[in-house]
MIDOSE-1310 file (N, C-alpha, C; in nm, 2 decimals, decimal comma, always signed):
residues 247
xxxx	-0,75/+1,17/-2,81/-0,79/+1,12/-2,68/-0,93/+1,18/-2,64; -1,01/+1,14/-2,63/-1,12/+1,19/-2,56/-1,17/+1,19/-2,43; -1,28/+1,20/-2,34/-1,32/+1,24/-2,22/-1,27/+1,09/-2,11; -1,33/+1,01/-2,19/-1,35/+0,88/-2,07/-1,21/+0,84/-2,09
xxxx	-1,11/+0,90/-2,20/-0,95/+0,81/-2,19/-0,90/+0,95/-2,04; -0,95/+1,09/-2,07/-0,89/+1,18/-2,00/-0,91/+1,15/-1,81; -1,03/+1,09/-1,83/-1,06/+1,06/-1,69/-0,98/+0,91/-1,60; -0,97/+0,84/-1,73/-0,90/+0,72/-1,71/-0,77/+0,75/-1,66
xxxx	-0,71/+0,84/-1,74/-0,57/+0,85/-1,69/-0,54/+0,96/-1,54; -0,66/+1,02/-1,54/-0,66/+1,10/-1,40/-0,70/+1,00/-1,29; -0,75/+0,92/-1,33/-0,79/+0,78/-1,19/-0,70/+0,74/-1,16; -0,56/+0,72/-1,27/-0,49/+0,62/-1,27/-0,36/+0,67/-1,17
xxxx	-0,40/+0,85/-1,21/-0,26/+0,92/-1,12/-0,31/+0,92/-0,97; -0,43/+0,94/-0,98/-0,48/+0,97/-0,81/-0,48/+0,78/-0,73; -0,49/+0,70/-0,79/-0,45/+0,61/-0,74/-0,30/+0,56/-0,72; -0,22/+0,62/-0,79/-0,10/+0,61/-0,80/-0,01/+0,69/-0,67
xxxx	-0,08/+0,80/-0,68/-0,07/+0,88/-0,59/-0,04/+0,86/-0,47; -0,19/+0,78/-0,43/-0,27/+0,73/-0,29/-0,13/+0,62/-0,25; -0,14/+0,51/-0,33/-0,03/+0,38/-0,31/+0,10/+0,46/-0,27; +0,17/+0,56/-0,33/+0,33/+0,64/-0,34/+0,32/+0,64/-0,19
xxxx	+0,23/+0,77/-0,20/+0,20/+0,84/-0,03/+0,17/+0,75/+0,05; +0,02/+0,67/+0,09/-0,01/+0,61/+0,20/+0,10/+0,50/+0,16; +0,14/+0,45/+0,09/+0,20/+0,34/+0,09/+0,34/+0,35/+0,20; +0,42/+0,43/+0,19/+0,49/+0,47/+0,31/+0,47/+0,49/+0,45
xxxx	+0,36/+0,54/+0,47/+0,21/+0,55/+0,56/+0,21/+0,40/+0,68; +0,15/+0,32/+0,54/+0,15/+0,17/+0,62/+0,31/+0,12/+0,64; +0,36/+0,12/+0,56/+0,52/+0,08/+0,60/+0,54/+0,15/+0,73; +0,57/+0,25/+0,74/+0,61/+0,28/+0,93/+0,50/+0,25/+0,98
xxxx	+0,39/+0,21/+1,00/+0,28/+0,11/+1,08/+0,36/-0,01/+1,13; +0,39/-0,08/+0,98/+0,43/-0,20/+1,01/+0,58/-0,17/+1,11; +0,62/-0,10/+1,09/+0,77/-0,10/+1,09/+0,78/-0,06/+1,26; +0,69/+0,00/+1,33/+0,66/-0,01/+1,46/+0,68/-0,13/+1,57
xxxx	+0,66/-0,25/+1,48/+0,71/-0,35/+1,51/+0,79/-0,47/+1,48; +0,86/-0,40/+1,39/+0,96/-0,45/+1,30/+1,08/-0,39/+1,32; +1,11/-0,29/+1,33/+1,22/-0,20/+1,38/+1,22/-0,14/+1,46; +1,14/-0,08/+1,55/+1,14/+0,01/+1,64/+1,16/-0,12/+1,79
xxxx	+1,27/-0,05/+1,89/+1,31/-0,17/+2,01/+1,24/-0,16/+2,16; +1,17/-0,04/+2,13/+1,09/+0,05/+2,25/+1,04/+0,17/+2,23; +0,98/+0,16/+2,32/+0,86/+0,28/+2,33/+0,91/+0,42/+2,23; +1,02/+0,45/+2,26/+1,05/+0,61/+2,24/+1,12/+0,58/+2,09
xxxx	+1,14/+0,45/+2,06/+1,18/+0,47/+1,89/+1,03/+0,44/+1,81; +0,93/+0,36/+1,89/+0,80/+0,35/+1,79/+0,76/+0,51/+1,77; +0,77/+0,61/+1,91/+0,72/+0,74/+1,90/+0,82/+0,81/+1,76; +0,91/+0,77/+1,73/+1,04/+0,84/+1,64/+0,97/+0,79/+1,51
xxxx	+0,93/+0,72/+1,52/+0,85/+0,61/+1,41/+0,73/+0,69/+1,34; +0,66/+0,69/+1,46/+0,53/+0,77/+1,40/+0,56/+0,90/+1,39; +0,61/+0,99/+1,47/+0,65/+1,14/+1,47/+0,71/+1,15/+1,26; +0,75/+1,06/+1,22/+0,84/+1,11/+1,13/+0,67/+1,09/+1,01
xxxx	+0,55/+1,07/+1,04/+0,46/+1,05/+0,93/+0,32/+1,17/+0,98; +0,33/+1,19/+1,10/+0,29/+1,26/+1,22/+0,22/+1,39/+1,11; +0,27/+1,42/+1,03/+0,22/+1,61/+0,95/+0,17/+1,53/+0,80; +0,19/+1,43/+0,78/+0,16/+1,42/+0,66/+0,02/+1,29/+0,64
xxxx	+0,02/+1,19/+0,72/-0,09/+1,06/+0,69/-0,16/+1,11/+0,70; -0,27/+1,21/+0,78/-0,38/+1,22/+0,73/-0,38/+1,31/+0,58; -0,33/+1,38/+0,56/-0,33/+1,42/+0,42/-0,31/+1,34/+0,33; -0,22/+1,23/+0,34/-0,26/+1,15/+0,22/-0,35/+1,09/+0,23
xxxx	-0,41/+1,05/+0,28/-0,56/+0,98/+0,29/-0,66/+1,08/+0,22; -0,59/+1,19/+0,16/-0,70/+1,27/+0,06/-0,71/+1,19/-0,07; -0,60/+1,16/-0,11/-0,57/+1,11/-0,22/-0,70/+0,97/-0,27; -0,71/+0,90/-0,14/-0,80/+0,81/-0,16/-0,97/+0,81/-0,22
xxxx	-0,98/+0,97/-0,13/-1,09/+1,01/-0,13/-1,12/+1,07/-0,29; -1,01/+1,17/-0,31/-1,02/+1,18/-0,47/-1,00/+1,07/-0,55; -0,97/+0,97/-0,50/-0,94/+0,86/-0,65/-1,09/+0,78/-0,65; -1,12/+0,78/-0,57/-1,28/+0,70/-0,51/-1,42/+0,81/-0,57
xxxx	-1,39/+0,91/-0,52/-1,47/+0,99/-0,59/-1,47/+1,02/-0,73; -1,35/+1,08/-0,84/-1,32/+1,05/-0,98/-1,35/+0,91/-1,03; -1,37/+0,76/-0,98/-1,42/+0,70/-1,02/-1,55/+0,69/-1,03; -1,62/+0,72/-0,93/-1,76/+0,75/-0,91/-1,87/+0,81/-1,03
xxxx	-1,76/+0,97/-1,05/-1,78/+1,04/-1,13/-1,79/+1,01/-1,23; -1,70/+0,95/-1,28/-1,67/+0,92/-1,39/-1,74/+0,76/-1,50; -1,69/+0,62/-1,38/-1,72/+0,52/-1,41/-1,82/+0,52/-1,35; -1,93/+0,58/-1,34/-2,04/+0,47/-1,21/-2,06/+0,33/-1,23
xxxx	-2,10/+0,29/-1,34/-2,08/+0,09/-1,31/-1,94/+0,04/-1,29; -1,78/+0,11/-1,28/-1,73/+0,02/-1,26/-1,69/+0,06/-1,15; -1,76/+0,19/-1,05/-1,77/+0,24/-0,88/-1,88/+0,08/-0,85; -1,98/+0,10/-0,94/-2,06/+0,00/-0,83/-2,06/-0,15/-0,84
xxxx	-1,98/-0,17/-0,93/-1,97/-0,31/-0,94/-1,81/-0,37/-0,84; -1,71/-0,25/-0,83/-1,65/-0,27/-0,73/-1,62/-0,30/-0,61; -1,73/-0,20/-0,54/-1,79/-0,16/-0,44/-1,90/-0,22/-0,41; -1,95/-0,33/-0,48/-2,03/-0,41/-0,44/-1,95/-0,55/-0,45
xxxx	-1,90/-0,58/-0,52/-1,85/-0,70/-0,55/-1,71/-0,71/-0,45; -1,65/-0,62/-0,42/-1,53/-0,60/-0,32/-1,56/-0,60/-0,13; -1,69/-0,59/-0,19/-1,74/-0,55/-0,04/-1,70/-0,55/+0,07; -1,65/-0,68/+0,12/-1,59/-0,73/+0,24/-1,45/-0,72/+0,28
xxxx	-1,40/-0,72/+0,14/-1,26/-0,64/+0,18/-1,28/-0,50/+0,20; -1,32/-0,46/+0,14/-1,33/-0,24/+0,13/-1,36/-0,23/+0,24; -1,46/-0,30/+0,30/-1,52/-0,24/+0,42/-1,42/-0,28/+0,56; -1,34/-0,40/+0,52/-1,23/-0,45/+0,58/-1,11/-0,31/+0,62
xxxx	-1,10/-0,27/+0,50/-0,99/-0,14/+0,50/-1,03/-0,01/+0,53; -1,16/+0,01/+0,52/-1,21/+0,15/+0,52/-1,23/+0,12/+0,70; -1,26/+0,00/+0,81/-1,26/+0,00/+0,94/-1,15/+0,07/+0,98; -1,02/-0,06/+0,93/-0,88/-0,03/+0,93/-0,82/+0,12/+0,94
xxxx	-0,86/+0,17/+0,86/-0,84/+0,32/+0,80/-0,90/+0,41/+0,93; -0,99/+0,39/+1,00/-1,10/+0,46/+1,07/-1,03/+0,44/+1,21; -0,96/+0,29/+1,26/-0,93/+0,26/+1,35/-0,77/+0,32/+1,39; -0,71/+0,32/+1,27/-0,56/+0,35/+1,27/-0,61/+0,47/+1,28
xxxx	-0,69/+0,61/+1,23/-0,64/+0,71/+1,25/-0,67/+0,79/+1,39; -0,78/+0,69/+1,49/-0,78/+0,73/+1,61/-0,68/+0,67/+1,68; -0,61/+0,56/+1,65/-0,52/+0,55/+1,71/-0,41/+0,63/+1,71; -0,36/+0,71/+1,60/-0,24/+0,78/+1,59/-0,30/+0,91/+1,68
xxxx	-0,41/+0,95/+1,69/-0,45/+1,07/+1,77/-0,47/+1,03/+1,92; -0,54/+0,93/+1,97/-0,57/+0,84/+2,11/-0,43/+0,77/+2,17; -0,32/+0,72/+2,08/-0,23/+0,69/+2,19/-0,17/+0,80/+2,27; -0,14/+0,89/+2,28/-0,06/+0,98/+2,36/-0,16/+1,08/+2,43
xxxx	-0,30/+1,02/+2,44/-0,39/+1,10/+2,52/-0,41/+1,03/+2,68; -0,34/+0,92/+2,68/-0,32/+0,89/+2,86/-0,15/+0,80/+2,83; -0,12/+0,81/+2,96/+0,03/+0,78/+2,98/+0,06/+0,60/+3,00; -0,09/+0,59/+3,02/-0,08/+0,39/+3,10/+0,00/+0,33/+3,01
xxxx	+0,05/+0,22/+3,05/+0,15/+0,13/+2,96/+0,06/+0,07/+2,88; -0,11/+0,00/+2,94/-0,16/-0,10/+2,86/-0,23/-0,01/+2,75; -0,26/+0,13/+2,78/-0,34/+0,23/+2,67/-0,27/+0,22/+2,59; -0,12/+0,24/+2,57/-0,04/+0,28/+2,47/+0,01/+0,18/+2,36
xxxx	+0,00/+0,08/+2,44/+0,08/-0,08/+2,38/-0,08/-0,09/+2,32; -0,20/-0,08/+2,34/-0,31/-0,18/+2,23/-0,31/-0,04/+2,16; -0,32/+0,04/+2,18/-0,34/+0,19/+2,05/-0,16/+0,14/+1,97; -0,05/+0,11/+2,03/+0,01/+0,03/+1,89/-0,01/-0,09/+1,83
xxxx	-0,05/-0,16/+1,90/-0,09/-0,25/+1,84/-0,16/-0,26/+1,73; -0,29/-0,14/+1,76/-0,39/-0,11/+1,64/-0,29/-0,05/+1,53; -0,21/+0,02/+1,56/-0,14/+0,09/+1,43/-0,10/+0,00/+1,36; -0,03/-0,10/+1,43/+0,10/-0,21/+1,34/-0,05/-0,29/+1,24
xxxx	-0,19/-0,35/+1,33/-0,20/-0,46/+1,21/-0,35/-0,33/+1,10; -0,35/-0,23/+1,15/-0,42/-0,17/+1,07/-0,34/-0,10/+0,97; -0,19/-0,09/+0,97/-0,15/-0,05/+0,86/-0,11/-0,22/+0,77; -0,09/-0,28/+0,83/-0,02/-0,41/+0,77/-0,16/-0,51/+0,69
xxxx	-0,27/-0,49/+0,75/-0,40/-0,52/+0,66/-0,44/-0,39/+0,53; -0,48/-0,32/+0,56/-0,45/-0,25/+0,41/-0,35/-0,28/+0,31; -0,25/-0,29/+0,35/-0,11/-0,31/+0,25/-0,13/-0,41/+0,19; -0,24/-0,51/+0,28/-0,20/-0,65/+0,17/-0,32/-0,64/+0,11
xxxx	-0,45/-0,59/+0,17/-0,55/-0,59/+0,12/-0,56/-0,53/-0,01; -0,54/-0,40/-0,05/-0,52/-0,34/-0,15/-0,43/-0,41/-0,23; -0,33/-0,46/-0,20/-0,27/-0,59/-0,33/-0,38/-0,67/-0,38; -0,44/-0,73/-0,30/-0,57/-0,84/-0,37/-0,66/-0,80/-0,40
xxxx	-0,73/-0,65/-0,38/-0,80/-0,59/-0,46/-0,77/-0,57/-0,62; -0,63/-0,49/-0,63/-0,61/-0,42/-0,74/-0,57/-0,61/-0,83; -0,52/-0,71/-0,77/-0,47/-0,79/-0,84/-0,57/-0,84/-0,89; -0,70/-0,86/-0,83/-0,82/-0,91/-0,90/-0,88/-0,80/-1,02
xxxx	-0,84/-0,66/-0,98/-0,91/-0,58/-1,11/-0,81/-0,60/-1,24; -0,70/-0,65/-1,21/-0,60/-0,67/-1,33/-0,60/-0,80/-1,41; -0,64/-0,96/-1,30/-0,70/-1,02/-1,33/-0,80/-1,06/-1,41; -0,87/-1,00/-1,35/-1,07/-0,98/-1,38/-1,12/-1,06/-1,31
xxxx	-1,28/-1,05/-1,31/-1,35/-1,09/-1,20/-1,43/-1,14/-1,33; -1,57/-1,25/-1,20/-1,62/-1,23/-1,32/-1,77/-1,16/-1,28; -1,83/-1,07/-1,39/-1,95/-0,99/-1,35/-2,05/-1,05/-1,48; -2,16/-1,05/-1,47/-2,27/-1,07/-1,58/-2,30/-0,94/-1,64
xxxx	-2,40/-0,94/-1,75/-2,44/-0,86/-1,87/-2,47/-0,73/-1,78; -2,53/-0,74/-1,69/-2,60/-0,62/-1,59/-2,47/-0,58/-1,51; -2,33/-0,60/-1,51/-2,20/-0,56/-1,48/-2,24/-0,56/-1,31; -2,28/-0,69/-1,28/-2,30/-0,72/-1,12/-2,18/-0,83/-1,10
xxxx	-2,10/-0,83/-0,97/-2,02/-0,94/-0,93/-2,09/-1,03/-0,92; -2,07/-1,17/-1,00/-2,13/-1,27/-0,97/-2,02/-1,37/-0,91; -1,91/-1,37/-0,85/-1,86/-1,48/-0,80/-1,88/-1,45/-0,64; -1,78/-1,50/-0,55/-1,76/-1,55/-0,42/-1,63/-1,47/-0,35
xxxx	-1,62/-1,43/-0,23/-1,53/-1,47/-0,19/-1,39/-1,50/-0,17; -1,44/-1,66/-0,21/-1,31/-1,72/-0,26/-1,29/-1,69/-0,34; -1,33/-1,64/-0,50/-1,31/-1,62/-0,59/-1,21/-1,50/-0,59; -1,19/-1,46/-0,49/-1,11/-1,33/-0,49/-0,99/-1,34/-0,39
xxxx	-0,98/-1,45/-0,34/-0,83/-1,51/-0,23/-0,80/-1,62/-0,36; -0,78/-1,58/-0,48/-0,69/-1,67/-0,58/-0,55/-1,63/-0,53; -0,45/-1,75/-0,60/-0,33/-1,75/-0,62/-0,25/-1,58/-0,63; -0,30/-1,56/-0,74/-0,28/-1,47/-0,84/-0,28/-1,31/-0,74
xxxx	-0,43/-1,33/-0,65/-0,44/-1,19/-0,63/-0,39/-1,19/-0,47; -0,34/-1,27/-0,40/-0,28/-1,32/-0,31/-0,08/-1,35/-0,31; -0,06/-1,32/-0,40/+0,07/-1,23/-0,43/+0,06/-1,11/-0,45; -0,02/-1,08/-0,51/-0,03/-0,95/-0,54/-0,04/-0,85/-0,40
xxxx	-0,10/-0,93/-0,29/-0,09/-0,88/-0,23/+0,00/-0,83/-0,13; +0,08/-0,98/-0,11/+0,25/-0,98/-0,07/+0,32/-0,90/-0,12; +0,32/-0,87/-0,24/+0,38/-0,79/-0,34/+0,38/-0,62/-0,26; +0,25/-0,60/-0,26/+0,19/-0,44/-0,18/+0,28/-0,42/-0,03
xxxx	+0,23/-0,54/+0,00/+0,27/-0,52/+0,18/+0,45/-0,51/+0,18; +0,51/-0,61/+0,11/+0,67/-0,59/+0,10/+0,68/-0,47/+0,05; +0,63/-0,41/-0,04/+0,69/-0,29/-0,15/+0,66/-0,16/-0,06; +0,54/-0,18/+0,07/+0,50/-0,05/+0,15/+0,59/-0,02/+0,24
xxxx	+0,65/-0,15/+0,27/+0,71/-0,20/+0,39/+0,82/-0,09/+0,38; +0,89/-0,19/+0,27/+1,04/-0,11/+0,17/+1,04/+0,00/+0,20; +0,87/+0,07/+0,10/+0,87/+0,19/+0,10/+0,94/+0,29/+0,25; +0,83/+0,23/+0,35/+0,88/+0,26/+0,52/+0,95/+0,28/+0,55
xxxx	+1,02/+0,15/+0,50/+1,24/+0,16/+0,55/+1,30/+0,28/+0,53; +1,26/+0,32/+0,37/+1,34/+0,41/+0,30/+1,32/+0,50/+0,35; +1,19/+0,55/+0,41/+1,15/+0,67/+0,41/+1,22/+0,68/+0,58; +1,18/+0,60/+0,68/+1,24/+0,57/+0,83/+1,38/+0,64/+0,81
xxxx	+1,45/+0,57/+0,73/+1,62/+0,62/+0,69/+1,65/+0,74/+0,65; +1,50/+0,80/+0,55/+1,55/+0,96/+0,54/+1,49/+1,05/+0,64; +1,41/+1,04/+0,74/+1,36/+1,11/+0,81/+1,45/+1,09/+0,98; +1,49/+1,01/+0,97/+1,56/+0,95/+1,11/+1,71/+0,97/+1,12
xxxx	+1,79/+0,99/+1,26/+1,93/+1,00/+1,25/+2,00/+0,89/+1,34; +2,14/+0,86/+1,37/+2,20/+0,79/+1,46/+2,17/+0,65/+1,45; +2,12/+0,52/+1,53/+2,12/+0,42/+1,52/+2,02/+0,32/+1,43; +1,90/+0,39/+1,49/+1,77/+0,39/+1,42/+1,78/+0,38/+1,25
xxxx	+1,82/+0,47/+1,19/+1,91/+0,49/+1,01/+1,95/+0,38/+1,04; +2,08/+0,35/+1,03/+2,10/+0,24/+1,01/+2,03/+0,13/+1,01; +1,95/+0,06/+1,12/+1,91/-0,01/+1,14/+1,76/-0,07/+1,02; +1,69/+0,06/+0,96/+1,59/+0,08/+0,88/+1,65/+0,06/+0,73
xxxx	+1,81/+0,11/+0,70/+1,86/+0,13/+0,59/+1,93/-0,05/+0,59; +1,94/-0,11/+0,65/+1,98/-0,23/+0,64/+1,81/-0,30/+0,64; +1,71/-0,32/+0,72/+1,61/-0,32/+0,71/+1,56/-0,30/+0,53; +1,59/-0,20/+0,50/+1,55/-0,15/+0,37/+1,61/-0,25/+0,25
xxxx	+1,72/-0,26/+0,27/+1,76/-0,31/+0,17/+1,70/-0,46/+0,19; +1,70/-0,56/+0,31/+1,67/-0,66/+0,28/+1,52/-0,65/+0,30; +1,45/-0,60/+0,28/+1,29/-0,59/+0,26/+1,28/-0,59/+0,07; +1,39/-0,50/+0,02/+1,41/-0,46/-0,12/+1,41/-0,60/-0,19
xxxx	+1,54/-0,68/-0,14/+1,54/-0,76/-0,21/+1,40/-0,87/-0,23; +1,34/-0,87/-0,11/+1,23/-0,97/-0,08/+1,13/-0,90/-0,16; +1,12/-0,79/-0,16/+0,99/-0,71/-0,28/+1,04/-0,79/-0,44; +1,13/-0,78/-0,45/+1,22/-0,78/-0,58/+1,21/-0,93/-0,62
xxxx	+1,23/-1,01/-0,56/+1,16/-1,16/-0,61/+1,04/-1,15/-0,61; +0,95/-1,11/-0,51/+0,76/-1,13/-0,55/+0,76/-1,04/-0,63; +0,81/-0,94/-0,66/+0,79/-0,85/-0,78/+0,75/-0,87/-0,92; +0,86/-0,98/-0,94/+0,92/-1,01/-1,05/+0,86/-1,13/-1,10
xxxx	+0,81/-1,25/-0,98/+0,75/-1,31/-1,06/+0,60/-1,28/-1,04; +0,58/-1,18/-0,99/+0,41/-1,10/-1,00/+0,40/-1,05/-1,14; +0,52/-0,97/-1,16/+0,51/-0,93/-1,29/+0,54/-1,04/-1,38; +0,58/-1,11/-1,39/+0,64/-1,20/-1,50/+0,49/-1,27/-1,51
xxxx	+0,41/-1,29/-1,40/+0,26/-1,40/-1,44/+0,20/-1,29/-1,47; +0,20/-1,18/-1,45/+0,11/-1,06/-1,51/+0,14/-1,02/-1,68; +0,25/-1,05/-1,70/+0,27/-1,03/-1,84/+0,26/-1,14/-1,92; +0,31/-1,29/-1,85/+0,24/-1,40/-1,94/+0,08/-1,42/-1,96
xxxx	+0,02/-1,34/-1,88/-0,12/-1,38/-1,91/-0,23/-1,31/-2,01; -0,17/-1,17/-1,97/-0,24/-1,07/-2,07/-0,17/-0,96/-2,10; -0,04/-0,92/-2,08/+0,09/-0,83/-2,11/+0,09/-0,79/-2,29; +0,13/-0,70/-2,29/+0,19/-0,68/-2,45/+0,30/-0,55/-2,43
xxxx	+0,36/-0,54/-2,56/+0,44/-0,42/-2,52/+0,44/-0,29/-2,43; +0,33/-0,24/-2,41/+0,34/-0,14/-2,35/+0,35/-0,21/-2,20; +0,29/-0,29/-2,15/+0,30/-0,37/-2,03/+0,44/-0,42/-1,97; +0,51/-0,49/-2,09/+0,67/-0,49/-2,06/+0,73/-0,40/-2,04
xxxx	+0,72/-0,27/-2,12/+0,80/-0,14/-2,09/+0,79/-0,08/-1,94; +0,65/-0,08/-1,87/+0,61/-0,03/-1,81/+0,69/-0,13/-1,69; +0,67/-0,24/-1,68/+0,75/-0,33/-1,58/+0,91/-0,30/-1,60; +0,96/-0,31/-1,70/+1,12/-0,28/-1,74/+1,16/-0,14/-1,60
xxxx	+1,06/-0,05/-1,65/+1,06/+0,05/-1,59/+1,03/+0,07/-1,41; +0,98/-0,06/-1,40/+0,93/-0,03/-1,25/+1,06/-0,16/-1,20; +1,15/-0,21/-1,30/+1,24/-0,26/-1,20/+1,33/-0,23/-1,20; +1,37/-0,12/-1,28/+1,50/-0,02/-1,25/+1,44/+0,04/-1,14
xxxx	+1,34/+0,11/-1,17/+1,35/+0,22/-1,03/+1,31/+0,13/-0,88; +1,30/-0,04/-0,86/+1,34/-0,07/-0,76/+1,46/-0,09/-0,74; +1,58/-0,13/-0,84/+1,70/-0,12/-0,83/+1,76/+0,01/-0,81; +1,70/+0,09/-0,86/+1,80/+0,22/-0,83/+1,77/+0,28/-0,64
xxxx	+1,65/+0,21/-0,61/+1,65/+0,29/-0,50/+1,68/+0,18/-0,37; +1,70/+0,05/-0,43/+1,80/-0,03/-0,32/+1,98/+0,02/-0,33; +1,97/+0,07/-0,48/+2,12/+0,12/-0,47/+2,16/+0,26/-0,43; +2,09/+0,38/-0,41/+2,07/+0,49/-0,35/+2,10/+0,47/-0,20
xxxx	+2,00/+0,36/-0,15/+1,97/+0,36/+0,02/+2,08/+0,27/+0,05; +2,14/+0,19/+0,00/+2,27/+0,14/+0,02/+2,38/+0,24/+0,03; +2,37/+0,35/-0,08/+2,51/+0,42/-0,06/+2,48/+0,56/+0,02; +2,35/+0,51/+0,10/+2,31/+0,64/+0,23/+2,25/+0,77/+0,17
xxx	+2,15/+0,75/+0,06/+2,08/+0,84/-0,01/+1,97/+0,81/-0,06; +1,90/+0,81/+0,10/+1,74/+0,77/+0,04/+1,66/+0,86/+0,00; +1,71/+1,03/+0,01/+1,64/+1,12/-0,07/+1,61/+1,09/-0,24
């Protein structure tokens, strides 16, 4: 193995990282308005991510930076060619985290309702955003000899990377539920652990045929294994949170 495989595989954990962590992150965003029935269960909502979201948002910063470092043309052809979304998420990112600190700095009904508001669609736009990023880097884009984005746009709201995204946002969601059910007690649990499971199942068809076009197109063995593997461990942890052990 040498340098540029050693760095590869360090990008690959710090992004992996980022999605585990923040991905739960955005799931109770969303889930603020998805599960929570009033005021004092959205606060039960956020309280339970309250010591940890901004720390995972390190994770981004190291995966962004190790690319930098490491790939510079494939930081600036990203980051140039992605533009409009990145800068899309990186607002999102900026806006959600004054909101988690600005809602409970005045008591008004209308302060509190648009500072959630911001929470619900600034976690719920990342989640899908980052699906149609990463779907288009698995895809490919297309860049010329000088490794500049030469397409559009549109070229990046394809089919393809537009599940991919669905894919993110369900699987963050899930993630949310699960995590809502292990941090939460009394009615709330429940209500997240039934939530969970039927979010699971809905990840679990876009999953599957996200994976199954991902492996017909350019898959080979190690690619099937790796999928085999990522659909037990959505099965095992719709069957965990069913038998009330979302640890």
């Amino acid at each position: 193995m040498e340098l540029h495989d050693v760095w590869f595989v360090l990008i690959a954990v710090l992004w992996t990282g980022y999605f585990f962590l923040e991905g739960f992150d955005f799931g109770i965003g969303v889930l603020t308005k998805l599960l929570a029935r009033d005021r004092k269960e959205k606060r039960v909502l956020i309280n339970t991510i309250g010591p940890v979201w901004d720390g995972n948002e390190v994770w981004l910063l190291s995966a962004g930076g190790a690319t930098f470092a490491a790939f510079p043309e494939w930081y600036a052809t990203l980051f140039s060619g992605f533009y409009l979304p990145l800068l899309l998420i990186l607002l999102c990112l900026i806006v959600r985290g004054v909101a988690f600190e600005y809602r409970v700095k005045r008591t008004g009904e209308r302060w509190q309702t648009n500072w959630e508001h911001a929470i619900f669609w600034t976690s719920l736009l990342p989640a899908f955003l980052w699906g149609v990023a990463f779907g288009n880097i698995v895809r490919g884009v297309k860049i010329d000899a000088d490794m500049e984005y030469v397409g559009t746009l549109a070229d990046l709201l394809n089919p393809y990377a537009l599940l991919g995204g669905l894919v993110t946002l369900t699987l963050f969601t899930f993630h949310g539920a699960v995590f809502a059910g292990l941090k939460t007690l009394g009615d709330i649990r429940e209500r997240a652990r039934t939530l969970a499971l039927r979010l699971g199942l809905v990840t679990a068809v876009l999953a599957v045929v996200f994976l199954g076009w991902t492996q017909a197109d350019n898959g080979d063995t190690a690619s099937l294994v790796a999928m085999a593997a990522a659909v037990v461990a959505l099965v095992a942890a719709l069957g965990f949170t069913a038998a009330g052990r979302e640890g």
